[in-house]
C-alpha positions as a printed NumPy array, in Angstrom:
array([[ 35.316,  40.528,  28.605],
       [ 36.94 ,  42.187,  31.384],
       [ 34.768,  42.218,  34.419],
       [ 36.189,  45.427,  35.618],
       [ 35.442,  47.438,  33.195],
       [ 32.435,  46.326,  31.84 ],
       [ 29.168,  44.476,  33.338],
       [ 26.86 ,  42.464,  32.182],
       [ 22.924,  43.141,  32.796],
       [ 19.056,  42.382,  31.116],
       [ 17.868,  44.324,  29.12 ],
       [ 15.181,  47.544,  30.687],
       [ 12.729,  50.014,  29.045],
       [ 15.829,  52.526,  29.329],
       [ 17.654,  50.584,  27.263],
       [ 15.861,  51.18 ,  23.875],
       [ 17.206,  54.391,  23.307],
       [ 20.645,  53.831,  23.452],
       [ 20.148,  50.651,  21.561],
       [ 19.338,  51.802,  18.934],
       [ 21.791,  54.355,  18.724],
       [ 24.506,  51.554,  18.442],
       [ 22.483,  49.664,  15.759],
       [ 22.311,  53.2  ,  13.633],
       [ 26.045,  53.681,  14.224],
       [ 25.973,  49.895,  12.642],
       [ 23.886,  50.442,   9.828],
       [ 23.154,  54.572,   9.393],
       [ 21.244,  54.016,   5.972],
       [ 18.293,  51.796,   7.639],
       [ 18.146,  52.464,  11.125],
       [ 15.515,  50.752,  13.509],
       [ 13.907,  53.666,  15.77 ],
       [ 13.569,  52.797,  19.593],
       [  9.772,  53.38 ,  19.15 ],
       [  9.88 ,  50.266,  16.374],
       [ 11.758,  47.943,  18.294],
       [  9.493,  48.496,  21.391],
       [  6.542,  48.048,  18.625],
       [  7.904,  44.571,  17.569],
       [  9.178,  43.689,  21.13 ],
       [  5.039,  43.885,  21.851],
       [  3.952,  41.857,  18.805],
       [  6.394,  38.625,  19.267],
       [  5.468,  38.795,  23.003],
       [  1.813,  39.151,  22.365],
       [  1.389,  35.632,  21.965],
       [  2.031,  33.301,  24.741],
       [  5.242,  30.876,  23.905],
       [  6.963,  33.591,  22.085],
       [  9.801,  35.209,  23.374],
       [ 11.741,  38.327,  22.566],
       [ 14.765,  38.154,  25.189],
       [ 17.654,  40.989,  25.537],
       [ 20.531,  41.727,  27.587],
       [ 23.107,  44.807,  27.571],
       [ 26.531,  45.664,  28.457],
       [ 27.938,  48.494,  30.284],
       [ 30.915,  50.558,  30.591],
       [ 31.002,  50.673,  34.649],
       [ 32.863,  53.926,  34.814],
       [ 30.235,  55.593,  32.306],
       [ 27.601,  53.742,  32.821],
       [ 26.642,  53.74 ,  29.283],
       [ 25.551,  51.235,  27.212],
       [ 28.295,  49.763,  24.537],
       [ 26.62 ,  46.34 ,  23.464],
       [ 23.472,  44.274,  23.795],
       [ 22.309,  40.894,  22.519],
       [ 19.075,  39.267,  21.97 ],
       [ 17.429,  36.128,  21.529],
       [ 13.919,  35.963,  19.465],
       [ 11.132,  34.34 ,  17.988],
       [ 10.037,  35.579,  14.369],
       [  6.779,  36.56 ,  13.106],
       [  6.455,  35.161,   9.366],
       [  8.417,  32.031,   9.409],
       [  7.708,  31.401,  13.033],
       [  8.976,  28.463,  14.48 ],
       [  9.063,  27.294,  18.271],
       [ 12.84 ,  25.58 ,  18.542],
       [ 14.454,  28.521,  15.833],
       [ 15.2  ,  31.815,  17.193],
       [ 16.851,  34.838,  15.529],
       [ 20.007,  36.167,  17.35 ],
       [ 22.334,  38.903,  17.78 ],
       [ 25.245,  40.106,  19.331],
       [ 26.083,  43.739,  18.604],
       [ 28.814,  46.056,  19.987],
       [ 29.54 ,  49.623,  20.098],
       [ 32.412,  50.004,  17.116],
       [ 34.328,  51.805,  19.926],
       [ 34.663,  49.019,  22.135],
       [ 35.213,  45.751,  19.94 ],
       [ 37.595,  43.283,  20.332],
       [ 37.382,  43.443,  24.03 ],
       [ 35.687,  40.312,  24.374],
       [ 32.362,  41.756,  24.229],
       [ 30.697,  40.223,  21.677],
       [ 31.848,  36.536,  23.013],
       [ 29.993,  37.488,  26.667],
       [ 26.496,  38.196,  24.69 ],
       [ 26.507,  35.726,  22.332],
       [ 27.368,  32.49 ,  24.75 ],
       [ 24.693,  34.089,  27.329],
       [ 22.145,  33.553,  23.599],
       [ 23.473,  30.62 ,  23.349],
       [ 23.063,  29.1  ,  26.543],
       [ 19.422,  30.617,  26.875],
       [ 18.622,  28.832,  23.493],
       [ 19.68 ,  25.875,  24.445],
       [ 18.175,  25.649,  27.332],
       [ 15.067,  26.331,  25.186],
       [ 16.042,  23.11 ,  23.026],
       [ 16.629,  25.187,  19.882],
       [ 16.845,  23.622,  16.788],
       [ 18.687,  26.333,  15.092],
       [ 19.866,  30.543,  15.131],
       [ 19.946,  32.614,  12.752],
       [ 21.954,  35.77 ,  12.351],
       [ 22.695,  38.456,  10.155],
       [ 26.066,  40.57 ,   9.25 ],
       [ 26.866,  43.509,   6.986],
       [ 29.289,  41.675,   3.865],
       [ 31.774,  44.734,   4.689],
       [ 32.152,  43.93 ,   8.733],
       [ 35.396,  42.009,   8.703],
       [ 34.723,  41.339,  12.205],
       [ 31.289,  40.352,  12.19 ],
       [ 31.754,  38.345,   9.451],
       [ 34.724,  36.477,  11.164],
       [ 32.748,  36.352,  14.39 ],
       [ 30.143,  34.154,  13.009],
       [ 32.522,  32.044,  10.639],
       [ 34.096,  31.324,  14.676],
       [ 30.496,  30.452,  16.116],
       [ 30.123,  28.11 ,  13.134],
       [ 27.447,  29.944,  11.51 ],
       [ 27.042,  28.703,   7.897],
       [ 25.964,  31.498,   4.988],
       [ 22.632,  30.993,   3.752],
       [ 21.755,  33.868,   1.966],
       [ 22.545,  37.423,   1.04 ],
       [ 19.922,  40.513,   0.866],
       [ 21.284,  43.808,  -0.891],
       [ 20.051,  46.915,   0.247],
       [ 20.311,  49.346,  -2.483],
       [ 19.318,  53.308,  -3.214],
       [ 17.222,  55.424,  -5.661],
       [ 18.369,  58.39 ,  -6.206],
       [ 15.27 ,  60.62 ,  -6.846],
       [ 17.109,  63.629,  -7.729],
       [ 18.51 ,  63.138, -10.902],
       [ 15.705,  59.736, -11.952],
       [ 14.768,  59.826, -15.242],
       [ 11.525,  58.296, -14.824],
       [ 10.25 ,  58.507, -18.321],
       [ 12.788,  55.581, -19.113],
       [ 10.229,  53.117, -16.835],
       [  7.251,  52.438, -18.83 ],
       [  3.658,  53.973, -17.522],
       [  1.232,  50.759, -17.308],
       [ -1.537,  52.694, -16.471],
       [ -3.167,  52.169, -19.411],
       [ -2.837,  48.246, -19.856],
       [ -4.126,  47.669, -16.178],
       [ -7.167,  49.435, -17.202],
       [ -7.328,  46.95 , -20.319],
       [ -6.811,  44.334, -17.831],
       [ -9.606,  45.228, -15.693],
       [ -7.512,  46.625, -13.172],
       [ -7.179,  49.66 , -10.86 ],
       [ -4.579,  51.226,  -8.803],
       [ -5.278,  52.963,  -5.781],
       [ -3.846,  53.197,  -2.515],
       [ -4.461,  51.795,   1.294],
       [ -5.652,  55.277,   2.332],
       [ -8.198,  55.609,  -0.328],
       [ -9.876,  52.647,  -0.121],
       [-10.229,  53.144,   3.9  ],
       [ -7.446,  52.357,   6.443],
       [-10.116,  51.676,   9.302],
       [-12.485,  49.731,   7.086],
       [-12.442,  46.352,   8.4  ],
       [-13.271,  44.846,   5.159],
       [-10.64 ,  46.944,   3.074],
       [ -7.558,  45.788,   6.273],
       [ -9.269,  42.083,   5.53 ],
       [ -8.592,  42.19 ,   1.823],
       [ -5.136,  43.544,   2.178],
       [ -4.932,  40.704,   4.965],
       [ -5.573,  37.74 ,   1.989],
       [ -3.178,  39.827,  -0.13 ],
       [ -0.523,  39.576,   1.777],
       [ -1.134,  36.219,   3.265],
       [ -1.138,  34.688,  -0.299],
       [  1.177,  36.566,  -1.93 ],
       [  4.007,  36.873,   0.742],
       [  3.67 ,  32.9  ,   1.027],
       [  6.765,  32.211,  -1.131],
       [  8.922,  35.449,  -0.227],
       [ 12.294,  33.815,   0.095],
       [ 13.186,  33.646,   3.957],
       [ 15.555,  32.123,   6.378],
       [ 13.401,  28.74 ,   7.713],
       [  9.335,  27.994,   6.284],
       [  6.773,  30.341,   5.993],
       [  4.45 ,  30.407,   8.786],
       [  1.055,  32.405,   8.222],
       [ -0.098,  35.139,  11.118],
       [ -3.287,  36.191,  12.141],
       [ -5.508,  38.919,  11.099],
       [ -4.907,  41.125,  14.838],
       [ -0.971,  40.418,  14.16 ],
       [ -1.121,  41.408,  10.668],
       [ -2.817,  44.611,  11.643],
       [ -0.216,  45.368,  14.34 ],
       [  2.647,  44.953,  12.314],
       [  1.874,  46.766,   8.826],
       [ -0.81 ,  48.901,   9.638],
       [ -0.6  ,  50.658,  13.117],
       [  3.747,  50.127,  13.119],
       [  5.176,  53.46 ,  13.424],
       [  6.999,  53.045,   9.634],
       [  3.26 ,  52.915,   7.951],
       [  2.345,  55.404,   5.445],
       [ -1.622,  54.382,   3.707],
       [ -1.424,  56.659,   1.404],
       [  1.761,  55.522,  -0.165],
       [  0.392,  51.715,   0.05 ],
       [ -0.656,  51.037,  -3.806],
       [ -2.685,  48.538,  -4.343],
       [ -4.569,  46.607,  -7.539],
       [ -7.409,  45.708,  -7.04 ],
       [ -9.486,  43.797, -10.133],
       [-13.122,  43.862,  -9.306],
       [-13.85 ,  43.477,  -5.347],
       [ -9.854,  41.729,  -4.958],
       [ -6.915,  42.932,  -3.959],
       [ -3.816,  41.311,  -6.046],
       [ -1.352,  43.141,  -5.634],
       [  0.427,  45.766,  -3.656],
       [  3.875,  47.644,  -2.749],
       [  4.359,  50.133,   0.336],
       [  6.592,  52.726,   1.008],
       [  6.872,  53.367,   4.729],
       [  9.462,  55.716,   6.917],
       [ 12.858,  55.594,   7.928],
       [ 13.709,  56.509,  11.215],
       [ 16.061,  59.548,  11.717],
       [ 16.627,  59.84 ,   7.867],
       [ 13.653,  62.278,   6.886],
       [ 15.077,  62.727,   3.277],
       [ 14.592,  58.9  ,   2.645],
       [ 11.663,  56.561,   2.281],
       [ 11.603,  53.196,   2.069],
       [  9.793,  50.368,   0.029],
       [  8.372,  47.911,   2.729],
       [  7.086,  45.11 ,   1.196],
       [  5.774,  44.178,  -2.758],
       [  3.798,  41.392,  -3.82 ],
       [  1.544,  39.868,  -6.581],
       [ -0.831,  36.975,  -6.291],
       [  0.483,  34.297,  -8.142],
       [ -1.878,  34.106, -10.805],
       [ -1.514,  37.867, -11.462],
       [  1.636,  37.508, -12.01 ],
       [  3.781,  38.207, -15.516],
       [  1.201,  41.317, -16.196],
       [  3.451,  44.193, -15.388],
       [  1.492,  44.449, -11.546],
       [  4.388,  45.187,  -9.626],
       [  6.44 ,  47.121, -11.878],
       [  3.367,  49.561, -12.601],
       [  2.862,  50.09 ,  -8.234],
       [  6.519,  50.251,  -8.037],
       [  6.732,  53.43 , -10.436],
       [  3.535,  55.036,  -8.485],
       [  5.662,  54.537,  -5.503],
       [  8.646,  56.181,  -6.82 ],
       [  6.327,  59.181,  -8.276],
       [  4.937,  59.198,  -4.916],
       [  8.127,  59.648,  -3.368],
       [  9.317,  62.551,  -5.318],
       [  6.596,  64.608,  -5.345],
       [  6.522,  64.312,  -1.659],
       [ 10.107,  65.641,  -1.943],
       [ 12.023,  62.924,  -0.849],
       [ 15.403,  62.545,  -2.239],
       [ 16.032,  58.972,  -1.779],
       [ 14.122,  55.123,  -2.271],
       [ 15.607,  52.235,  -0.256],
       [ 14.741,  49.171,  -0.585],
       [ 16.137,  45.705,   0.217],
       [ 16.231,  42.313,  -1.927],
       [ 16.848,  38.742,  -1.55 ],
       [ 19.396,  37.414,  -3.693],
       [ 16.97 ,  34.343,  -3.941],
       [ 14.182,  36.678,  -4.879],
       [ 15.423,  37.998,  -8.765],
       [ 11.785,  38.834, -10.153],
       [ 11.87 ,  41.811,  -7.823],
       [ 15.512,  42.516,  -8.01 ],
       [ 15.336,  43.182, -11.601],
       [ 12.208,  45.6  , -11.288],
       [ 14.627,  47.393,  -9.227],
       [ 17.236,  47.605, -11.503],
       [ 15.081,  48.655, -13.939],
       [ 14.623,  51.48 , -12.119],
       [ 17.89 ,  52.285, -11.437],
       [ 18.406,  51.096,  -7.671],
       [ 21.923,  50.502,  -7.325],
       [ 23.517,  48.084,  -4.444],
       [ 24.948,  50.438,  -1.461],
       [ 25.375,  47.091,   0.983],
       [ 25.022,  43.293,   1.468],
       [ 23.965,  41.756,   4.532],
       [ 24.777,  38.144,   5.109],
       [ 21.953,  35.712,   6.711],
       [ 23.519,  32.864,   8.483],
       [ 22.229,  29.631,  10.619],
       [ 23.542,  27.806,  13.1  ],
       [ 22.364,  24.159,  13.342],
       [ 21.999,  23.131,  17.076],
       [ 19.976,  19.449,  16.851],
       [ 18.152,  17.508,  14.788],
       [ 15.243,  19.566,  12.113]])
């Protein structure tokens, strides 16, 4: 990186804004909002021991911002000595060297930290990204698809209504909102829910349960959370199972699926597919004209719900480690 033109800085509250405007111009379909990246920045940090580190780079003539990297601890497969990193530049200004400054500044810090590992993450399509890790000796772990439902022209009456056979079952829907957002004992249930049936998501590293006040932050008071379009079944006083849409940022024709699960002995009953469809009926009576959603290519259960639906595959992101000592 030439010194000259560009300089090399921490990361400040200013900062967010045009951060995220790089990691939009990176990713336009699922952009992170500065107000959700300051919301996460304040969950991994709660916690003493977890760290959420960031530093920028800037054009000196325009002062602006044309790259940033970070180094950071993870909630659900939290692990002291593994950090998630990133090195992201302004497609304007790569293959200046850019890129190489941020990332061996992460480095360094996380070694200095005794990490065991990084992990990383690159759109399939980014020649240069995906050459950039292959250089930093990143291995591919995994792949996650982010794919589109287009609500406009959905047939819906091809996906089966369930309605009827949960009720056989002894099962209701209903939804977050209904059964009271600010009752404790309703956010407690959802809690268990998610604790147990999130346990064997696929993820990069093991999964590492949260806490009830962390749980809260992230899914309930984030600034993506919609209750009323979090569908839940509930058989007698239990929740077991549950999908939720929440926003995207900047993209106010689009909603997103967040997060589906089924407890494990509730599952093979139709549980998921059955909230799934009141999530997509949700989402076009609310007018939306598009469902995103993301899937783990190690997750197919859910992956073929989603074709059944008729989500097609708009982009692949590659997850990637980096071994750094002994696990």
């Amino acid at each position: 990186m030439d010194r000259s033109l560009y300089s090399l800085r921490p990361f400040v509250e200013m900062d967010y804004e045009p951060v995220a405007r790089i990691s939009a111009l990176i990713d336009p379909e699922f952009p992170d909002s500065a107000e959700d990246e300051r919301h996460w920045h304040d969950i991994i940090t709660a916690k003493p021991g977890r760290l959420m580190l960031k530093w920028v780079v800037e054009e000196i003539r325009s002062e602006a911002v044309v790259g940033w990297g970070g180094l950071s601890h993870t909630l659900w497969n939290y692990h002291p000595n593994k950090y998630w990193v990133q090195a992201t530049v302004h497609p304007e200004h790569r293959r200046r060297g850019i890129a190489h400054e941020l990332y061996s500044l992460v480095e360094k810090e996380a070694r200095d930290r005794n990490a065991l590992c990084l992990w990383s993450a690159v759109r399939e399509d980014d020649a240069d990204g995906v050459q950039f890790l292959a250089s930093n000796r990143f291995a591919p772990m995994r792949r996650v698809w982010f794919s589109r439902l287009d609500l406009i022209h959905l047939d819906l009456s091809r996906f089966p209504n369930r309605s009827q056979a949960m009720e056989e079952q002894g099962i209701r829907i209903t939804t977050f909102g209904d059964e009271g957002t600010e009752r404790a004992e309703v956010r407690r249930r959802l809690f268990e829910l998610v604790q147990r049936g999130g346990a064997d998501v696929p993820r990069m590293g093991e999964y590492t349960p949260i806490t009830f006040e962390e749980f809260v932050a992230a899914e309930i008071e984030g600034p993506k959370a919609l209750p009323s379009a979090t569908f839940l079944a509930v058989k007698g006083e239990q929740f077991v199972g549950m999908t939720s849409l929440e926003r995207v940022p900047g993209v106010p024709d689009t909603i997103g699926i967040g997060f589906t699960c089924t407890l494990p002995e509730f599952r093979g009953r139709g549980i998921a597919s059955e909230l799934k469809r009141r999530g997509v009926e949700f989402a076009r009576k609310e007018g939306y004209r598009s469902l995103v959603t993301g899937n783990d290519s190690l997750n197919p259960r859910i992956w073929a719900i989603n074709q059944r639906l008729g989500f097609q595959q708009e982009r692949t992101w590659i997850q990637a480690q980096k071994t750094l000592g002994a696990t």
